[in-house]
C-alpha positions in Angstrom: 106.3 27.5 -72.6 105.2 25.2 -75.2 106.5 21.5 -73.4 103.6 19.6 -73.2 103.3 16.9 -70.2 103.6 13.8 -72.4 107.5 14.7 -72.1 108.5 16.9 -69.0 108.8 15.0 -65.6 107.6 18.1 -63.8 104.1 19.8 -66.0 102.6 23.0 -63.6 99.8 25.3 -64.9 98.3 28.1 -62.8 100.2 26.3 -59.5 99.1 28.3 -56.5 100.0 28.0 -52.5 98.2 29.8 -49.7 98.7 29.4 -46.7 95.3 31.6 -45.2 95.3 34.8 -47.0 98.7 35.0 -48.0 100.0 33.5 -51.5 103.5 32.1 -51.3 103.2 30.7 -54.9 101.1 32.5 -57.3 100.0 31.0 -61.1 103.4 29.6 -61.5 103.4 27.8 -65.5 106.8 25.6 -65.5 107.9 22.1 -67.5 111.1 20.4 -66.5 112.7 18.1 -68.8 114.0 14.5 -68.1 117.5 14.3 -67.4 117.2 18.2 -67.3 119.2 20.6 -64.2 116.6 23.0 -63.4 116.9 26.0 -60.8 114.8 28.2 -59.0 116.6 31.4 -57.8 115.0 34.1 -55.9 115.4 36.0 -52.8 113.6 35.1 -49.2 110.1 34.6 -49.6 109.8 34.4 -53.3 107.5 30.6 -53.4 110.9 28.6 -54.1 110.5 26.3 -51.3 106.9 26.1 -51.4 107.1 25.3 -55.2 109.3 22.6 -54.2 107.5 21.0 -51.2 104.7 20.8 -53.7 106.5 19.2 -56.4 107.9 16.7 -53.2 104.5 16.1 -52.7 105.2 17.2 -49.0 102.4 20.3 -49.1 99.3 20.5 -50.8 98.1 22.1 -53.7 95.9 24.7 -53.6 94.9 25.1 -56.9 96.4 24.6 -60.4 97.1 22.1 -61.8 100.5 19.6 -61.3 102.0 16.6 -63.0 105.2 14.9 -61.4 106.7 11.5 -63.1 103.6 11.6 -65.0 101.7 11.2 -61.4 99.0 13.7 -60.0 100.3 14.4 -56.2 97.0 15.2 -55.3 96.3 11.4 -55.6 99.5 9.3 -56.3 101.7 11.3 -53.6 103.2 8.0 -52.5 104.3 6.6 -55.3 106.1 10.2 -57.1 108.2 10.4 -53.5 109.1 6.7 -53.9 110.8 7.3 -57.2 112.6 11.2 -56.2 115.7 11.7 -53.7 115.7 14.6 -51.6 118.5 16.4 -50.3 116.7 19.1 -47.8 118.8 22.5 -46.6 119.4 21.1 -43.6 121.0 17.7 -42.9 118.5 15.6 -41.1 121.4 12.4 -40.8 120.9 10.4 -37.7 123.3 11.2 -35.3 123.7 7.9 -33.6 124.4 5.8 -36.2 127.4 5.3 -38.4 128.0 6.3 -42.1 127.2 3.0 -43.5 124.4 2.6 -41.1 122.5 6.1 -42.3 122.0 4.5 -45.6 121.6 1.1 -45.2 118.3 2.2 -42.4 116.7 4.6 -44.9 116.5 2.1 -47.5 115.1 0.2 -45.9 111.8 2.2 -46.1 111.9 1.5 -49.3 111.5 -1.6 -48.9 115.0 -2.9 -50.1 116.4 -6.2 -48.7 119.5 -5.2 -46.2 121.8 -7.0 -48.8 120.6 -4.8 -51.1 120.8 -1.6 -48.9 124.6 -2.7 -48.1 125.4 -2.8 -51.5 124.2 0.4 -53.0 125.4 2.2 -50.0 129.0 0.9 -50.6 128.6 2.1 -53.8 127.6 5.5 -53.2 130.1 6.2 -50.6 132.8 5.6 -53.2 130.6 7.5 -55.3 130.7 10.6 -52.9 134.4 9.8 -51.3 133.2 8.8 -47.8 134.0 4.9 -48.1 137.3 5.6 -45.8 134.1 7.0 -43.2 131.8 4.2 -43.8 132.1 2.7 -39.6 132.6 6.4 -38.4 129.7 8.5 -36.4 128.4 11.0 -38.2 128.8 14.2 -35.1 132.3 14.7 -35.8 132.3 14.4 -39.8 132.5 17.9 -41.7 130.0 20.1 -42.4 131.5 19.0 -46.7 131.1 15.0 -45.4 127.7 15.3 -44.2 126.4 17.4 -47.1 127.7 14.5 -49.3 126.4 12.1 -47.3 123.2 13.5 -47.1 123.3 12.8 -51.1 124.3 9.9 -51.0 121.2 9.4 -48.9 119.0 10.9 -51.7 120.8 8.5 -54.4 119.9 4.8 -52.5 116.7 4.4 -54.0 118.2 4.7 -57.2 115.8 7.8 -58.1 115.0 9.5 -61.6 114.7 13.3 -60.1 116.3 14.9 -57.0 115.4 18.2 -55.2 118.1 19.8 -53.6 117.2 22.5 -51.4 119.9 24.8 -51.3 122.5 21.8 -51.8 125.7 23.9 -50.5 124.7 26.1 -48.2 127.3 26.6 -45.6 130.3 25.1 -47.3 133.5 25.7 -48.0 134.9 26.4 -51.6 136.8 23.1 -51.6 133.3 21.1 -50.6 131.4 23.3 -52.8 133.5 22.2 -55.5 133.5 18.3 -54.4 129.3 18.8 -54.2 129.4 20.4 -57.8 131.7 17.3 -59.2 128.9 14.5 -58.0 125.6 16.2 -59.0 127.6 17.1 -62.8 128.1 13.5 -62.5 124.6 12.7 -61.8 123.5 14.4 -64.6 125.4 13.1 -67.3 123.8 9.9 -66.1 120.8 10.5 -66.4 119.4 11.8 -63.3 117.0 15.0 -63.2 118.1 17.8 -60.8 116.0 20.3 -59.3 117.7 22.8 -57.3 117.3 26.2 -55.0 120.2 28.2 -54.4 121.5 31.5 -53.5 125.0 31.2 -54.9 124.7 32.5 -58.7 128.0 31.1 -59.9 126.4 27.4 -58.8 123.4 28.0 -60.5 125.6 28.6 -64.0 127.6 26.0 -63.2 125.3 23.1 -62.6 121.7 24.5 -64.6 120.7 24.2 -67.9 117.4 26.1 -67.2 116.3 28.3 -64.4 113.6 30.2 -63.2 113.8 33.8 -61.8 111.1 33.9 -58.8 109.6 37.2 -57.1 106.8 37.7 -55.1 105.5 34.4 -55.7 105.7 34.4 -59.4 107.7 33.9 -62.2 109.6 37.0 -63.6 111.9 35.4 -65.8 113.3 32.0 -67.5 116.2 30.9 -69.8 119.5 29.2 -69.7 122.0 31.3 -67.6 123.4 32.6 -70.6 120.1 33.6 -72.4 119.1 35.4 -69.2 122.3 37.3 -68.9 122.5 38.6 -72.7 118.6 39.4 -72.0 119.2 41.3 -69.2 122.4 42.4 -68.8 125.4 43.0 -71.3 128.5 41.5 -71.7 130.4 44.0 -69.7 129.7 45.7 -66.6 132.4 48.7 -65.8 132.6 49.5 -62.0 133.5 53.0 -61.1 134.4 54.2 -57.3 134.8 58.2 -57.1 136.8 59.5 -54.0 133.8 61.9 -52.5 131.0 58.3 -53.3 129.1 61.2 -55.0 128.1 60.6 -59.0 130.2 63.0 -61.4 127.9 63.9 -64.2 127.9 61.4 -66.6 125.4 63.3 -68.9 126.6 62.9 -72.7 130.1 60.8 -71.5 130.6 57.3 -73.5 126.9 57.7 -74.5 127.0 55.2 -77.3 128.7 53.0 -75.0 126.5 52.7 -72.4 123.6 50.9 -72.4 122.6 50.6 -68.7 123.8 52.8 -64.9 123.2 52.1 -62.2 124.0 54.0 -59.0 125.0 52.6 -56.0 125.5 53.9 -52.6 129.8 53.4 -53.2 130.2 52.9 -56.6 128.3 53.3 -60.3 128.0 50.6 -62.6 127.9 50.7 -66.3 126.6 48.0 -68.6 128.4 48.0 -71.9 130.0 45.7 -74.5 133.2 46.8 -73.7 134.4 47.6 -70.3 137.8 48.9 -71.9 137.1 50.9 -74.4 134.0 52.2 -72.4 136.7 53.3 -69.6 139.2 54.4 -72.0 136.5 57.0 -73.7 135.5 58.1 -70.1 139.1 58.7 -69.5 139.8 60.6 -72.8 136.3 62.8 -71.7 138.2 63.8 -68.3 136.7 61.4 -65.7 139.2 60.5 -62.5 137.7 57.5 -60.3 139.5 56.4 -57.7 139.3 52.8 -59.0 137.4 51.2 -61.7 136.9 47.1 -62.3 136.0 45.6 -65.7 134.1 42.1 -65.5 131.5 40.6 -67.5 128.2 40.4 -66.7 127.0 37.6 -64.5 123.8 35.4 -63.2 124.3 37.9 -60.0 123.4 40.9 -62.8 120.1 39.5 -63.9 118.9 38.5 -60.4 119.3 42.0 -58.8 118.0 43.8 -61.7 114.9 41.0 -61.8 114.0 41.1 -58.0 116.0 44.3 -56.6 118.8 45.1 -54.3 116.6 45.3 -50.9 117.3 43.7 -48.3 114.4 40.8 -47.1 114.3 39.7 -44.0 
């Protein structure tokens, strides 16, 4: 990549993490932009998290080097996670306080006056659609309120960057959806985001850039788009057979198809055109039981970058 540091917000070269002998983050090179909505996808164990919980300044470096806010964590840890929000994969809200109270107590570690804390927090729970919640406890609020909350949490020191770890894990469409609405918002004013997710349809919806992690490193970057004409096509043609075994395919729709792969109940072609591609397999005397045309998604890339395997 050829961002230099005197412009990206995050600046990592040669960024490691061991933890003994094992590396969870190996040489990773990365630049985020300001006001920029980076990813990192990749499956269990690929060095997402550790990445971020370096770039939180929340785990040491091991070596490499790493700029955040133009800060070196290794020395100036304080003061990056004074200026970042961070929304962690699993609500850490206190319980025994209200709505309003959550966010009024945690800034006050920041060391904003309570008039202060009052006021941003009223604004962020209009901001996030809780402000009818603001007295309630936070137990019986759903698992969509809380999520929200939680961000609203992240926004009331009025940070330039957030890290969202996995931001809607566990939600509902509908809160999905309401979770989406408020971070595009944050972004078209101003704020950075920096997210982990498994859901590929979030990660085109809210990124501009992403990274493709396996096995601790890097395997691919790009927009969601430039990754998915990269390494997919704009088609993918699903076939389903009655028996689930492959008919020979040798020589059918061959200038059509620029990808197969097999998969234990159904074969998938990459093309250009789904139609035409089933329409010539049709013509050449091949009967699925069912066949699906769609075009090629984020999902594509990710399982041709990192495999269909299981990881536990």
């Amino acid at each position: 990549m050829s961002t230099t540091s005197t412009t990206s917000l995050i600046h990592a070269r040669g960024l490691t993490k061991r933890f003994g002998t094992f590396t969870a983050v190996d040489a990773v090179d990365l630049d985020v932009q300001p006001g920029e909505a980076f990813g990192f996808l990749g499956p269990n164990g690929a060095g997402k998290t550790s990445t971020m919980r370096m770039i939180g300044c929340i785990s040491p470096i091991t070596e490499g080097t790493l700029d955040v806010l133009g800060l070196d964590p290794r020395s100036e840890g304080s003061a990056i996670r004074r200026r970042l929000g961070v929304v962690p994969q699993a609500d850490t809200l206190d319980m025994e306080l209200t709505v309003m109270e959550n966010l009024v107590i945690y800034g006050r570690y920041f060391d904003l006056s309570y008039g202060e804390c009052r006021r941003r927090a009223e604004e962020l729970l209009e901001f996030v659609q809780l402000t009818e919640k603001s007295d309630s406890q936070v137990e019986p609020l759903s698992g969509g309120m809380k999520r929200r909350l939680t961000i609203a949490r992240s926004l009331i020191n009025e940070p330039e960057m957030i890290l969202l770890d996995e931001p809607t894990t566990g939600l509902d469409p509908q809160a999905r959806h309401m979770v989406w609405e408020r971070l595009y918002q944050l972004k078209q004013q101003g704020v950075t985001l920096i997210l982990t997710t498994h859901y590929m349809d979030e990660a085109e919806q809210l990124c501009d850039r992403l990274v493709v992690m396996d096995k601790a490193r890097i395997v691919a970057e790009g927009s969601p788009r430039a990754l998915i004409d990269e390494y997919a096509s704009r088609e993918v043609l699903e076939l389903r057979f009655e028996d689930l075994r492959t008919p020979d395919l040798t020589g059918k729709g061959k200038d059509l198809i620029q990808r197969s792969e097999q998969l234990p109940d159904r074969i998938l072609l990459y093309t250009d055109s789904g139609e035409a591609l089933a329409e010539t397999l049709y013509e050449e005397g091949l009967r699925p039981v069912s066949q699906l045309v769609r075009r090629s998604s984020l999902e594509d890339v990710f399982l041709r970058l990192t495999g269909r395997r299981l990881i536990e």
